[in-house]
C-alpha positions as CSV (number, residue, x, y, z in Angstrom):
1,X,-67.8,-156.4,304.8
2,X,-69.4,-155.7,307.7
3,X,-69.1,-152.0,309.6
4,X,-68.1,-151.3,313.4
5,X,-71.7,-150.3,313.8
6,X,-73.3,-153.4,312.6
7,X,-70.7,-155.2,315.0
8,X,-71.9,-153.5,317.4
9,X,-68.4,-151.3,318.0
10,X,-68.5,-147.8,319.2
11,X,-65.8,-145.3,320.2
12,X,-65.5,-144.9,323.9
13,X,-65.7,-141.8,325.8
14,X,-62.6,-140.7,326.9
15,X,-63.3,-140.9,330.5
16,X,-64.3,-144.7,330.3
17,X,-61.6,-147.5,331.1
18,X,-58.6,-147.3,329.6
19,X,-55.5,-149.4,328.8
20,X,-53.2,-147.1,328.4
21,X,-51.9,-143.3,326.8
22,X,-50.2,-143.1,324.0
23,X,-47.1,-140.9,323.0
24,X,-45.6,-139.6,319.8
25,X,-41.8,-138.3,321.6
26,X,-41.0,-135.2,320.0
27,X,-38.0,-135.2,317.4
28,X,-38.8,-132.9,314.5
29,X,-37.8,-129.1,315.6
30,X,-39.3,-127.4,312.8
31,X,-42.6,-128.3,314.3
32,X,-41.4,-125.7,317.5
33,X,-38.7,-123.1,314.8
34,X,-36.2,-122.2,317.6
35,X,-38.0,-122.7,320.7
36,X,-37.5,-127.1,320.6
37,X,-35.3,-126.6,323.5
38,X,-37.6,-127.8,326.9
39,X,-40.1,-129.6,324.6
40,X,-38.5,-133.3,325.3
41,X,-38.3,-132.1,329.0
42,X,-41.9,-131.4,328.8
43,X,-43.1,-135.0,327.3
44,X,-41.1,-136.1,330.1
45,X,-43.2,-134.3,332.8
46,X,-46.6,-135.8,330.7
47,X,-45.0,-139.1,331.4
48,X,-44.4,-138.7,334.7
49,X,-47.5,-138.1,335.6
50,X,-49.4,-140.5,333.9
51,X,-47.6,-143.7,334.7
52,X,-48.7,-142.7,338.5
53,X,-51.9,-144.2,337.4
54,X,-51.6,-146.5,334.2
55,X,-49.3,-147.9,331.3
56,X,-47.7,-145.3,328.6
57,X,-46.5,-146.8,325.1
58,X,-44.6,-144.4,323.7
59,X,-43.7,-144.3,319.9
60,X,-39.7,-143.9,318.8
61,X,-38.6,-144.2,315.7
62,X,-35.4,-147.4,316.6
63,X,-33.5,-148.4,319.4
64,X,-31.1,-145.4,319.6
65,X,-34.1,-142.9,320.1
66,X,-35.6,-145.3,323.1
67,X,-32.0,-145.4,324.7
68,X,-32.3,-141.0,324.7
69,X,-35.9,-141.1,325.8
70,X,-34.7,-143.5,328.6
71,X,-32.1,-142.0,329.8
72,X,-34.5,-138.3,329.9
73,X,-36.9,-140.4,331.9
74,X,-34.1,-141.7,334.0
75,X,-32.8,-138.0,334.3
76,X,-35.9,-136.6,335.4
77,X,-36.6,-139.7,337.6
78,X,-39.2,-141.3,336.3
79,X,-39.5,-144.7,336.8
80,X,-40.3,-146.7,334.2
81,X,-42.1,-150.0,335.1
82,X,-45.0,-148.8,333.5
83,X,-44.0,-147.5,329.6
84,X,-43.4,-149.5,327.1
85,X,-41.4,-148.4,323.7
86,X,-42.3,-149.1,320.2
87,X,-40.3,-149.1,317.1
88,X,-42.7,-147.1,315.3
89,X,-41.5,-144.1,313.0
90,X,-43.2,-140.9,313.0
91,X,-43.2,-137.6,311.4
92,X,-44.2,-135.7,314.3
93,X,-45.2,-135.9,317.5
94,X,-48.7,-135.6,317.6
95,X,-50.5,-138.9,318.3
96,X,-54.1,-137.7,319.1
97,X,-54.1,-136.9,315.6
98,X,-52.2,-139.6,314.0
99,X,-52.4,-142.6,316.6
100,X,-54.6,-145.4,316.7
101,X,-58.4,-145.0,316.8
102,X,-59.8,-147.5,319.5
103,X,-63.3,-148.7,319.3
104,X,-65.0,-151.4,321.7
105,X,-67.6,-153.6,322.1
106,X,-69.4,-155.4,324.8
107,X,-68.5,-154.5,328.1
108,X,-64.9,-153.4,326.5
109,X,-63.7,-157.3,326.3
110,X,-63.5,-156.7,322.6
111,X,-60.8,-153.9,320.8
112,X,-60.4,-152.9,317.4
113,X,-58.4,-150.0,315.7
114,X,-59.9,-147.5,312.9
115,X,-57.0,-146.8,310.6
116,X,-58.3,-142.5,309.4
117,X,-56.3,-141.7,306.9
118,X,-54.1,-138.5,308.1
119,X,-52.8,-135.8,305.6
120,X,-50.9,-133.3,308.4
121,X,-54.3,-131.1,308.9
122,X,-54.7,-130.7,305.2
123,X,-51.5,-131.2,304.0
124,X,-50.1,-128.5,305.6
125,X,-47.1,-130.3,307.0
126,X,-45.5,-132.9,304.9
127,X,-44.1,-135.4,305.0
128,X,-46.3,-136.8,306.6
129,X,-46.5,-140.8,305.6
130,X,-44.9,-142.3,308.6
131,X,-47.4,-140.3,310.7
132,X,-50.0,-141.9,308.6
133,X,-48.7,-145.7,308.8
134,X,-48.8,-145.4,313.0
135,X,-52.6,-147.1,313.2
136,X,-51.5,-150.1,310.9
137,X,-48.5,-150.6,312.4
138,X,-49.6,-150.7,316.1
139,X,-52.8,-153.2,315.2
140,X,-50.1,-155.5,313.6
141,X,-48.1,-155.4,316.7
142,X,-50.9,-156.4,318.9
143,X,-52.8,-158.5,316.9
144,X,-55.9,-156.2,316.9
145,X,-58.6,-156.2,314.1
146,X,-58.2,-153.1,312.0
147,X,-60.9,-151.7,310.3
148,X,-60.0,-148.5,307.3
149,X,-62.9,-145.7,307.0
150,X,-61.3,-144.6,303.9
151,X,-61.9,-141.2,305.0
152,X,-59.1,-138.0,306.7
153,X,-59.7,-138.2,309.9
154,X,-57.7,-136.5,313.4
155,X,-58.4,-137.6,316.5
156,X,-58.6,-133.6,317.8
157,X,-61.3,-133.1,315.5
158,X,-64.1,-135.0,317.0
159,X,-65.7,-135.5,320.4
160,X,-67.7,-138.4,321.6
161,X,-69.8,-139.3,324.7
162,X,-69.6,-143.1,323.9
163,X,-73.8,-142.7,323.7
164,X,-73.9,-142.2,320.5
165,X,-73.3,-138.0,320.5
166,X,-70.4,-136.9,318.2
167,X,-69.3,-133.0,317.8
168,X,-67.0,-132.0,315.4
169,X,-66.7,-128.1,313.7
170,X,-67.4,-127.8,309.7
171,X,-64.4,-125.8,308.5
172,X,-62.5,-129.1,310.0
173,X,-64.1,-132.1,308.6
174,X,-65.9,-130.5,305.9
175,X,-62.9,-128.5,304.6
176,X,-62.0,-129.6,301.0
177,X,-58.2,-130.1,302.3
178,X,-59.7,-133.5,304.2
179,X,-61.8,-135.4,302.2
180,X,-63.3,-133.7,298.5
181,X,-64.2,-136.4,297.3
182,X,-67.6,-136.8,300.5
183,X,-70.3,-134.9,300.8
184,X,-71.0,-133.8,303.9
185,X,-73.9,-136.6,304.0
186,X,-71.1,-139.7,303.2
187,X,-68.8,-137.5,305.8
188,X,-71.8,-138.3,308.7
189,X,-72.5,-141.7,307.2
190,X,-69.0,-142.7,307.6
191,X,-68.7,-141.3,311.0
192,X,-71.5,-143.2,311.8
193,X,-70.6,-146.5,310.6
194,X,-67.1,-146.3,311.8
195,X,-67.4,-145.0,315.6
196,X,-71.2,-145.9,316.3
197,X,-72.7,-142.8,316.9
198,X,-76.2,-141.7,316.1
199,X,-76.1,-138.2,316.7
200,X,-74.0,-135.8,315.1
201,X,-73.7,-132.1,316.4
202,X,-72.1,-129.4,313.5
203,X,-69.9,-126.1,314.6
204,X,-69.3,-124.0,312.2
205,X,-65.8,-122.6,312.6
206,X,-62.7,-123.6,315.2
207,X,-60.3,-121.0,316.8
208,X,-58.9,-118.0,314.5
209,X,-55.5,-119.1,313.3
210,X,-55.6,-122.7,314.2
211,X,-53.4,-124.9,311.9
212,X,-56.0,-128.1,312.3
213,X,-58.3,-125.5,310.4
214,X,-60.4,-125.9,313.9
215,X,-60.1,-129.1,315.6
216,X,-62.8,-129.3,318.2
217,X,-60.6,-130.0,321.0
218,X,-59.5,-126.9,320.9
219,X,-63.1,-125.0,322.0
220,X,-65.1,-128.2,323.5
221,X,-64.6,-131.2,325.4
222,X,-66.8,-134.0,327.1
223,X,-65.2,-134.4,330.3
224,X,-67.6,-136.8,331.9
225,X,-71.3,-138.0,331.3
226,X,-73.3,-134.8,331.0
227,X,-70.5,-132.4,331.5
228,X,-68.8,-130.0,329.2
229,X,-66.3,-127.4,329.0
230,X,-66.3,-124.8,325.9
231,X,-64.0,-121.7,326.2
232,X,-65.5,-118.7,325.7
233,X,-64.0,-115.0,324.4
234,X,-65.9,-112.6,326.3
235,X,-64.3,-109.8,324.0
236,X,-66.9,-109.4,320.9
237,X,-64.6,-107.4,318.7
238,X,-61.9,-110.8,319.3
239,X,-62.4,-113.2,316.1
240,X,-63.1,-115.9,318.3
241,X,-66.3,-114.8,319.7
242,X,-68.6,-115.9,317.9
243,X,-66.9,-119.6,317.9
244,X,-67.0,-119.6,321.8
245,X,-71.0,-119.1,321.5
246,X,-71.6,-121.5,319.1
247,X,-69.8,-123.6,321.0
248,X,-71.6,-122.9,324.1
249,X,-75.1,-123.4,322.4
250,X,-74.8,-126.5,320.6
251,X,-72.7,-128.9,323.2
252,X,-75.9,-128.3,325.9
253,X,-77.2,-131.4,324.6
254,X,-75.8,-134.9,325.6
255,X,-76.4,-137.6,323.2
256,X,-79.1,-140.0,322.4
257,X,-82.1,-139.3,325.5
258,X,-81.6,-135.5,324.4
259,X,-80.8,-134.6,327.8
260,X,-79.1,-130.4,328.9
261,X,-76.0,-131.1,329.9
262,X,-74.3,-129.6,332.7
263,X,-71.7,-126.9,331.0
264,X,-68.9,-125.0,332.3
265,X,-67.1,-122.2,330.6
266,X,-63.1,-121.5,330.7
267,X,-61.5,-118.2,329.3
268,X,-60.4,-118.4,326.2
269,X,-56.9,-118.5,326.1
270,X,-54.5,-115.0,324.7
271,X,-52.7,-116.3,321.6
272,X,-48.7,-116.9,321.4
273,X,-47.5,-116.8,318.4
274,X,-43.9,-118.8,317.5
275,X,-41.7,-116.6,314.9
């Protein structure tokens, strides 16, 4: 069987032309222990702003949950003209992880859904197979071709230009919770084959005391062709130092023509820690 490479797929930048966000509600209040109050609220105010410019689908687990998350749009009056529910059970609510992986080819008339496999960051978190069953489950629904890697993959723990550069952080992808049975080679091979990129640029850790074990989303983003945005800890005795300068060093280059990129640096944030 043919790859998405050799079908000339590739995985989009995020900035390109979309059809619409996604959204996991929120439902399980372990994931937030005794601060879930204001969390629904706050998926609410996400909504609100992003169907002033385009479609939302939103996941819920059955009919009952989309008749609560209506009537909290309809409390915080947002209109909604431009969601659309789906019957689709999660785990939890976090759909950049677990959702759909859209690739595209030609000028973006053609779709298709990679179907990662997700394990909860490691199998931190179970259960987790509901979570897992989303990609599936929304490529039967709209009759979209679904391609499966075979491979643990979240959505927060890559970055792509949609020119063929990918970044991602070793103690994420290369961590033996993900995928043991890959060498590091099959891991680059697979990333390759499956998203269409021909450039791959290593980190070596994430944040200090990140549950995703260092999802790149959380230190740098591609935020337009040749920009970027790394956080940086200015503090050297902070244990996120020397993550912020890697950062910074190796997402100066864009993709395939090897170009600098234009970069921008953010504080990195203080931690909050949940007890």
């Amino acid at each position: 069987m043919s790859t998405p490479a050799e079908l000339s797929y590739r995985m989009p930048a995020e900035w390109e032309p979309h059809e619409a966000t996604w959204l996991s509600w929120p439902h399980n209040q372990e994931t937030w222990p005794g601060a879930f109050e204001g969390i629904p609220e706050t998926f609410v105010e996400f909504t609100r702003h992003l169907v002033s410019s385009e479609l939302v689908r939103i996941n819920v687990a059955d009919a009952a949950m989309e008749r609560e998350v209506r009537r909290l749009l309809a409390e915080g009056d947002v209109s909604t003209e431009r969601v659309r529910f789906h019957h689709n059970p999660t785990n939890d609510c976090w759909v950049r992880d677990h959702g759909p992986n859209y690739i595209v080819r030609g000028d973006h008339a053609e779709r298709a859904i990679n179907d990662w496999g997700y394990n909860a960051w490691g199998g931190k978190y179970p259960p987790f197979d509901r979570d897992n069953a989303i990609p599936a489950r929304v490529a039967a629904e709209s009759e979209e071709r679904l391609f499966q890697p075979g491979m643990i993959l979240e959505g927060g723990s890559i970055e792509v230009n949609g020119r063929g550069l990918l970044l991602t952080t070793e103690s994420c992808l290369l961590n033996p919770n993900r995928n043991p049975e890959l060498s590091p080679a099959e891991i680059e091979q697979r990333l390759q084959d499956y998203l269409g990129v021909t450039k791959i640029l290593w980190l070596g850790d994430g944040i200090e005391g990140d549950d995703t074990d260092g999802h790149i989303d959380d230190m740098t983003r591609l935020v337009g062709p040749g920009k970027v945005v790394t956080a940086i800890e200015e503090n050297r005795s902070d244990a996120n130092y020397a993550p912020g300068g890697q950062s910074q060093a190796a997402a100066v280059d864009d993709g395939r023509e090897g170009r600098a990129a234009g970069g921008r640096d953010t504080p990195d944030a203080r931690p909050a820690v949940l007890r």
